[in-house]
Each structure stands twice: as structure tokens, then as C-alpha cells.
C-alpha positions as a Markdown table, in Angstrom:
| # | Residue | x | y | z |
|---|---|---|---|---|
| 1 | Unk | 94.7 | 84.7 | 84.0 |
| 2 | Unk | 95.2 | 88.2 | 82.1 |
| 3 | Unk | 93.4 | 91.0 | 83.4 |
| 4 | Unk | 93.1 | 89.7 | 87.0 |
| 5 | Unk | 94.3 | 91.5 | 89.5 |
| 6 | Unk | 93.6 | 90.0 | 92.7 |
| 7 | Unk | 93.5 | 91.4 | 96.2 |
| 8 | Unk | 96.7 | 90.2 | 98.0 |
| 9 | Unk | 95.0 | 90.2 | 101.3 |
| 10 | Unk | 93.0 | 87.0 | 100.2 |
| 11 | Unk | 96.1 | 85.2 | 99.4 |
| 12 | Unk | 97.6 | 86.2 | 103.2 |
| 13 | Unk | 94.7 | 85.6 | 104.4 |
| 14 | Unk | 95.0 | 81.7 | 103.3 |
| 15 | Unk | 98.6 | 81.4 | 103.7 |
| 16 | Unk | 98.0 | 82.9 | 107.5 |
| 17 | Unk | 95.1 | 80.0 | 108.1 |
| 18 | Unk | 97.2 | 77.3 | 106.6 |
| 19 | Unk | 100.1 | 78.0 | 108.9 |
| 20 | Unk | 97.9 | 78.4 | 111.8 |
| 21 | Unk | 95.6 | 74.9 | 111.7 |
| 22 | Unk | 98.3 | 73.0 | 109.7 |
| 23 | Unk | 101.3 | 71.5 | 112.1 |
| 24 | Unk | 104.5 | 71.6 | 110.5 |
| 25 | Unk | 105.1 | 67.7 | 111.4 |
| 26 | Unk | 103.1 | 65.0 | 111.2 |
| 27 | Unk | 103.0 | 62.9 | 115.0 |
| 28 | Unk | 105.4 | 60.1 | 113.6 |
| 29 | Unk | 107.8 | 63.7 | 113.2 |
| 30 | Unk | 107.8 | 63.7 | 109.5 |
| 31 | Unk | 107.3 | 67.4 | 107.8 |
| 32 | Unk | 103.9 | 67.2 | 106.9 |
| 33 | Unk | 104.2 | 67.4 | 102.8 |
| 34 | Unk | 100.5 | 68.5 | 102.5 |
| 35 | Unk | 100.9 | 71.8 | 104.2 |
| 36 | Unk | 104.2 | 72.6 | 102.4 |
| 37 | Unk | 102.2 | 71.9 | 99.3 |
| 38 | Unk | 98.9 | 73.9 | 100.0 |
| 39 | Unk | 101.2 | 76.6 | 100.6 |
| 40 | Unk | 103.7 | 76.1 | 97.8 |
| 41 | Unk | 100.3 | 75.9 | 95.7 |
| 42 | Unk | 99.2 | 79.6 | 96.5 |
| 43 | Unk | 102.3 | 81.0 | 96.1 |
| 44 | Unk | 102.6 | 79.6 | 92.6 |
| 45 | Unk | 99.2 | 80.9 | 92.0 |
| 46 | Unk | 100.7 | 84.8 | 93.5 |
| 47 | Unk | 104.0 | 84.1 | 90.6 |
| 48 | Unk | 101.5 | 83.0 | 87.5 |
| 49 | Unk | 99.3 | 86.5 | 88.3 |
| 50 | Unk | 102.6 | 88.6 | 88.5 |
| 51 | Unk | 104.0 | 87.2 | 85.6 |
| 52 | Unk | 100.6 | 87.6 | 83.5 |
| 53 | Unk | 100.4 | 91.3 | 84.8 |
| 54 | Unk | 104.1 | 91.6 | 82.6 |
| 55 | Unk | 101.9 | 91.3 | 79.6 |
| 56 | Unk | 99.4 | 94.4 | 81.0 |
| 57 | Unk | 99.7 | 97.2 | 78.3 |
| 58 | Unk | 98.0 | 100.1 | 80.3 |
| 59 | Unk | 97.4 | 103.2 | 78.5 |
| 60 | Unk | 97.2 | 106.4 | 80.0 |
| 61 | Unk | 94.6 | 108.5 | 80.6 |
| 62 | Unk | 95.4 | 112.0 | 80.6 |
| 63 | Unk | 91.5 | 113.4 | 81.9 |
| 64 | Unk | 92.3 | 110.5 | 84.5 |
| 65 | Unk | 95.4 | 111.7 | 85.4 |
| 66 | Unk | 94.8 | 115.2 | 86.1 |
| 67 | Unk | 91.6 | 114.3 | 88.0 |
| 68 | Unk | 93.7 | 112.1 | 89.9 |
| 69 | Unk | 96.7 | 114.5 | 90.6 |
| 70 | Unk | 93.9 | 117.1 | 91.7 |
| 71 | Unk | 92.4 | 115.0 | 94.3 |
| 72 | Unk | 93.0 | 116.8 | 97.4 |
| 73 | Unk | 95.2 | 114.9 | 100.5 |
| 74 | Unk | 94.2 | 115.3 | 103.8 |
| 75 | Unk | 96.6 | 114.1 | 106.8 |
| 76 | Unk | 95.2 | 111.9 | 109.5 |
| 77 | Unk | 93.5 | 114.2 | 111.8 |
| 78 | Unk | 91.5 | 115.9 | 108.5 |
| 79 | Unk | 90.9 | 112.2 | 107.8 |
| 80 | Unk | 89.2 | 111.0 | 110.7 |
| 81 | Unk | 87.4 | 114.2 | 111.0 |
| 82 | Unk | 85.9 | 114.0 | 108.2 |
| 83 | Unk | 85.5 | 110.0 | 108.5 |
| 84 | Unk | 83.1 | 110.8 | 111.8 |
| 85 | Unk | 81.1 | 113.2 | 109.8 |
| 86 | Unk | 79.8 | 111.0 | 107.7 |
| 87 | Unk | 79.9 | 107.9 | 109.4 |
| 88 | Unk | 76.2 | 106.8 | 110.8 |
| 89 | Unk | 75.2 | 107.0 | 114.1 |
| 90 | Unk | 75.8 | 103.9 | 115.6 |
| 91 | Unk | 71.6 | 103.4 | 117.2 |
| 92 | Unk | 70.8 | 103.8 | 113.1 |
| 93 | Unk | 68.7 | 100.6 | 112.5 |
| 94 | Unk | 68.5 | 100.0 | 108.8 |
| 95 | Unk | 66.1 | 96.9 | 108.7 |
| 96 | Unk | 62.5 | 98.1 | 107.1 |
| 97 | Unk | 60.6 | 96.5 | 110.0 |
């Protein structure tokens, strides 16, 4: 598992979907084991990657670093302005037909 870093969205993503189509108990009104296990499953997937991630040894770039602390920050208004100036028109077809 070293060097993964995962997008956390994914992992929501299936814990949302199991929780959604997966009852909670089965229709005898049991807990339904498989869903607590699907889940418990992904979060034991999320714990292995956070405890691989103690064994990162970044280094720092310094060029990176000042390039990164330059970057200029723009509040929201500045953001969407910019965001609708280069954003394509929304008639743009794209498909070389």
C-alpha cells in the first residue's frame, strides 16, 4: 500500500451507496451482517492507507515551496470571474464531424 494516496471521495462515495441500497435488517429483523461487513471492510481499507502514509518520508522542496507560497489567492468573486472567462461557450461542439 505505500505511496498510495487515494481520493477520499471514492471511499464516501461507497460507504454512501452501501448505506443507501443495503437495509440495516434483514425481513426476519436480524441486523443484516453483510452490510456491517462491506462497510467495516472499507473502513479497514481507509485505517491500512493512513497507517502506511506514517511511513511517508517527504522531503521538501524548497524551488517548490516558494513557487507555491507565490501562487496568488483570489477570493470567490475573482474566482468565478475568472472561472467564466475561460470556461467554453456552452453551443461549443467538440465532435470532428
Amino acid at each position: 500500500m505505500q505511496g498510495t494516496i487515494p481520493y477520499l471521495g471514492t471511499f464516501l462515495t461507497d460507504l454512501t451507496m452501501i448505506d443507501a441500497a443495503i437495509p440495516d435488517y434483514l425481513p426476519n429483523g436480524l441486523i443484516n451482517f453483510d452490510k456491517r461487513r462491506k462497510e467495516f471492510e472499507i473502513l479497514a481499507q481507509i485505517k491500512l492507507l493512513q497507517s502506511s502514509a506514517n511511513n511517508y518520508d517527504i522531503k521538501v522542496d524548497p524551488e517548490f515551496q516558494m513557487w507555491f507560497n507565490s501562487i496568488q489567492v483570489f477570493d470567490e468573486k475573482k474566482s468565478y470571474e475568472l472561472s467564466c472567462l475561460i470556461e467554453p461557450p456552452e453551443n461549443t461542439n467538440f465532435s470532428n464531424k
